[in-house]
C-alpha positions as a printed Julia matrix, in Angstrom:
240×3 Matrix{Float64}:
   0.0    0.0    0.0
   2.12   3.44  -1.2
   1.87   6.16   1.43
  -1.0    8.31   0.13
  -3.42   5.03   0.32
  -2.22   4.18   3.6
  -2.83   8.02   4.95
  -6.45   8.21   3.67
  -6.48   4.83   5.43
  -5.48   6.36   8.68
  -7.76   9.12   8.2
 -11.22   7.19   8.14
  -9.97   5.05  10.79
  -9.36   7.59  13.21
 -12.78   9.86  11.94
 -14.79   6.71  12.33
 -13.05   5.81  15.93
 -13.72   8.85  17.23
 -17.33   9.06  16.07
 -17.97   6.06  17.7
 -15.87   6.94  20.94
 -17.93  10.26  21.39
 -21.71   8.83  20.98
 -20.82   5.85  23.34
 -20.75   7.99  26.41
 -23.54   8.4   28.67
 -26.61  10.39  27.71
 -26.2   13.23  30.64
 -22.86  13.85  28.68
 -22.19  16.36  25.81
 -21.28  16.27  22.17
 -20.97  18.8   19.5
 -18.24  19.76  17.02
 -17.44  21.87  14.17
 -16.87  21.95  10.13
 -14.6   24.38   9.12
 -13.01  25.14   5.93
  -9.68  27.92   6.2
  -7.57  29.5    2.72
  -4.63  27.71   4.45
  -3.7   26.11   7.39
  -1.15  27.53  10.25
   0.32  26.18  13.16
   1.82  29.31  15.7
   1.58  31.53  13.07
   3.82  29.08  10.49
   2.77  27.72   7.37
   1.52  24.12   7.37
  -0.45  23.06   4.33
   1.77  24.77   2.14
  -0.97  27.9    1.27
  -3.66  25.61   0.36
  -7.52  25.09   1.37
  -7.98  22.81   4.24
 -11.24  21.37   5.66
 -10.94  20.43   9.68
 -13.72  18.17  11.18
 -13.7   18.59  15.25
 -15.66  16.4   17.45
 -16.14  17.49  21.43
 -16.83  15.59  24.48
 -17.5   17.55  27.63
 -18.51  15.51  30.87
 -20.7   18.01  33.4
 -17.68  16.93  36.02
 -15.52  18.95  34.18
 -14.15  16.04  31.99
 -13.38  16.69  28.16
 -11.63  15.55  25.05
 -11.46  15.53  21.58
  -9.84  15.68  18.45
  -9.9   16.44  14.54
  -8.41  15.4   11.35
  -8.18  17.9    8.59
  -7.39  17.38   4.48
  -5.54  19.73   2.38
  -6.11  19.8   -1.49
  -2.97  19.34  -2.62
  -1.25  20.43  -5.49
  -0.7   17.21  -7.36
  -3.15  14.36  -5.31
  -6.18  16.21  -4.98
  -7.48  16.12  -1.24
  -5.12  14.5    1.35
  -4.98  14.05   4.97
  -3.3   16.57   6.63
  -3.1   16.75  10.45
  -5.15  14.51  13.29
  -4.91  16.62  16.43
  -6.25  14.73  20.29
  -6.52  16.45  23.18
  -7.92  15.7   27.03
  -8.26  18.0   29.73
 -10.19  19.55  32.83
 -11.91  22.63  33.21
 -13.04  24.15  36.6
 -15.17  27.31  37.43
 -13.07  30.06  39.74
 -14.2   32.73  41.43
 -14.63  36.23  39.49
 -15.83  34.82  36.27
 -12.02  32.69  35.62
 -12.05  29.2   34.24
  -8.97  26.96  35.26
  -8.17  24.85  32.59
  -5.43  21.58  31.96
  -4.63  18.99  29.83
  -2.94  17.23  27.23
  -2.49  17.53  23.42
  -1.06  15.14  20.41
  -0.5   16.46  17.13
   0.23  14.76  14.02
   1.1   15.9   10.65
   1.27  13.93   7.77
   3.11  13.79   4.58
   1.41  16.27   2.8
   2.1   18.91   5.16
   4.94  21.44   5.52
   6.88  19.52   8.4
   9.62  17.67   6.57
   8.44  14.08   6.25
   5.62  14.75   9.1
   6.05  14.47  12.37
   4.12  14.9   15.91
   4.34  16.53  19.47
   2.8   15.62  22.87
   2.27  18.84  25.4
   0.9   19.24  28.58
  -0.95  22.48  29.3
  -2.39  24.77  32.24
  -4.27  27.9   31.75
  -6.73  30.48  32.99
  -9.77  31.75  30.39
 -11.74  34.5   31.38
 -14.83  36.43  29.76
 -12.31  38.18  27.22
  -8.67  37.19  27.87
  -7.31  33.67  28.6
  -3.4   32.62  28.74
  -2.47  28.91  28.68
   1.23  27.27  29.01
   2.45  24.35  27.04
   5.19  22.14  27.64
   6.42  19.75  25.84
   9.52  17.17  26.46
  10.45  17.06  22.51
   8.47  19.27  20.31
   8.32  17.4   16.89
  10.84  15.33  17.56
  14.09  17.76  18.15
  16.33  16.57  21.37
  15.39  19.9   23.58
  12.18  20.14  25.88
   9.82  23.75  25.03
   7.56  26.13  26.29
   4.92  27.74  24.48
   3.16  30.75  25.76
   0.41  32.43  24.62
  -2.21  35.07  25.34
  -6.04  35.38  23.89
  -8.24  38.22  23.86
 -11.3   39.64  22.31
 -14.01  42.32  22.64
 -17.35  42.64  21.02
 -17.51  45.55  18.57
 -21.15  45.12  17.35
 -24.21  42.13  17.82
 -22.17  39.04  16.42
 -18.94  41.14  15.63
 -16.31  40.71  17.38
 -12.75  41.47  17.19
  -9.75  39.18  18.33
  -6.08  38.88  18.78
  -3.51  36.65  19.82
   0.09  36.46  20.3
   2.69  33.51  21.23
   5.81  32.7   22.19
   8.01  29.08  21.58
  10.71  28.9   23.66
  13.67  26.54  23.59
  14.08  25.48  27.41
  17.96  24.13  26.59
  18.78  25.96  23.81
  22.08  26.05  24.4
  24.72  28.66  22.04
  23.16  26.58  18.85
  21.96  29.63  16.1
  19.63  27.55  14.69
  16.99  26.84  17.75
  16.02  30.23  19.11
  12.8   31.28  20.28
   9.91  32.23  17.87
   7.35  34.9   18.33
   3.54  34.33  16.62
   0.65  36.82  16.17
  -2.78  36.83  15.04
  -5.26  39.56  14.7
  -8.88  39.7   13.12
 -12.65  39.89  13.07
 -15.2   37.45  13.33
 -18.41  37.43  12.59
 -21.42  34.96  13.54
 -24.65  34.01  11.59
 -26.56  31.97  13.38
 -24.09  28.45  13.7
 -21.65  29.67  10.87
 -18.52  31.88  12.11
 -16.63  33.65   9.37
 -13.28  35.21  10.33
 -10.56  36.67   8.97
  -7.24  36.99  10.3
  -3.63  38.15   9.74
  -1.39  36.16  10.66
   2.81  35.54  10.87
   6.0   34.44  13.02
   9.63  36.03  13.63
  12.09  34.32  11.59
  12.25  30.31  12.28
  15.0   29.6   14.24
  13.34  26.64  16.2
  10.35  25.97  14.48
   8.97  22.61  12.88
   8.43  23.98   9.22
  10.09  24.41   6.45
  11.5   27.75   5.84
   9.11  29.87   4.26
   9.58  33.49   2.74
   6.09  34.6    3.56
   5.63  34.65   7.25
   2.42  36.89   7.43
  -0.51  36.31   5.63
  -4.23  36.76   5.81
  -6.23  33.6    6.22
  -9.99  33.24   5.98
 -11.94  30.51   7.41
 -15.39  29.68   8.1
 -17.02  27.37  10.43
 -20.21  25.14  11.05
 -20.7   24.26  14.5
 -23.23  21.11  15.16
């Protein structure tokens, strides 16, 4: 079986898995998810489906305890195989209600990326994360003991806000930062800024948004180098 057969494989097997994982839980328990189709896919502000439409289906579990996890797996339409998998992302976590409106929130998170994306040859990362959301700025910490692969532990920090400009307009923002935790003198694994501003609009259960995004030059990233790191990426999502 070549490689592009054996991804699409991969790709029903985990949709249908997690399909069936999701609706097996008990009936007191919730389930939703999301559709969404973006101009191009980024990961911290770097490139990952080389420019290119991607469709993302995301499926939810949250327990009234607190409980949740989920996943999705996205395509990409690719220049020469038509649509491909792309990334299948897992996640697991807690959530608990604070005082003063604050939610605290912690997990865990794989990602994968194929083949078809812009990470040489694919490759995955496993992170642990803590983090406080509030009614219009969260902040969450991510740690991981070898981000895709590389020898040296990291920790990604990022901040979230957004403020309602109009009924079902709102604008957002974001900015990160990936730091290399042993980084040593070595040039080529530095840290690396992200950012990501825009609007988003809802219509009912369809959110359109568009952002600009980008990243300081990659010194420690995961993709390949890229001479465009801003762009403006639209996206628009069903939620179910």
């Amino acid at each position: 079986m070549n490689a592009a057969r054996s991804s699409a494989c991969r790709a029903a097997f985990a949709a249908m898995f997690l399909a069936a994982g999701l609706t097996a839980f008990p009936a007191a328990a919730q389930w939703g998810g999301s559709l969404t189709l973006s101009s191009q896919a980024r990961l911290r502000g770097q490139p990952v489906s080389d420019h290119r439409p991607v469709v993302a289906l995301e499926l939810v579990h949250d327990d009234p305890g607190g409980f949740y996890l989920g996943g999705s797996a996205s395509v990409v339409a690719s220049g020469d195989s038509g649509l491909q998998p792309l990334a299948f992302i897992q996640y697991a976590g807690f959530a608990r209600r604070l005082p003063h409106g604050l939610v605290m929130d912690m997990g865990i998170v794989h990602g994968g990326y194929t083949e078809y994306s812009e990470i040489a040859e694919g490759g995955s990362y496993t992170e642990a994360y803590v983090g406080l959301i509030g009614p219009h700025l969260s902040g969450h910490l991510f740690l991981s003991p070898a981000y895709f692969h590389h020898d040296r532990p990291t920790l990604y920090a990022e901040l979230e806000g957004h403020v309602d400009i109009a009924r079902n307009t709102s604008l957002f923002a974001h900015a990160g930062l990936l730091a290399q935790l042993r980084g040593g003198a070595d040039p080529t694994r530095g840290n690396v800024v992200d950012w990501r501003i825009g609007m988003r609009r809802r219509f009912g259960r369809i959110d359109a948004e568009a952002a600009w995004t980008g990243f300081t030059e990659d010194k420690g990233g995961y993709a390949r180098r890229d001479r465009k790191n801003g762009a403006l990426v639209l996206a628009i999502a069903y939620a179910f």
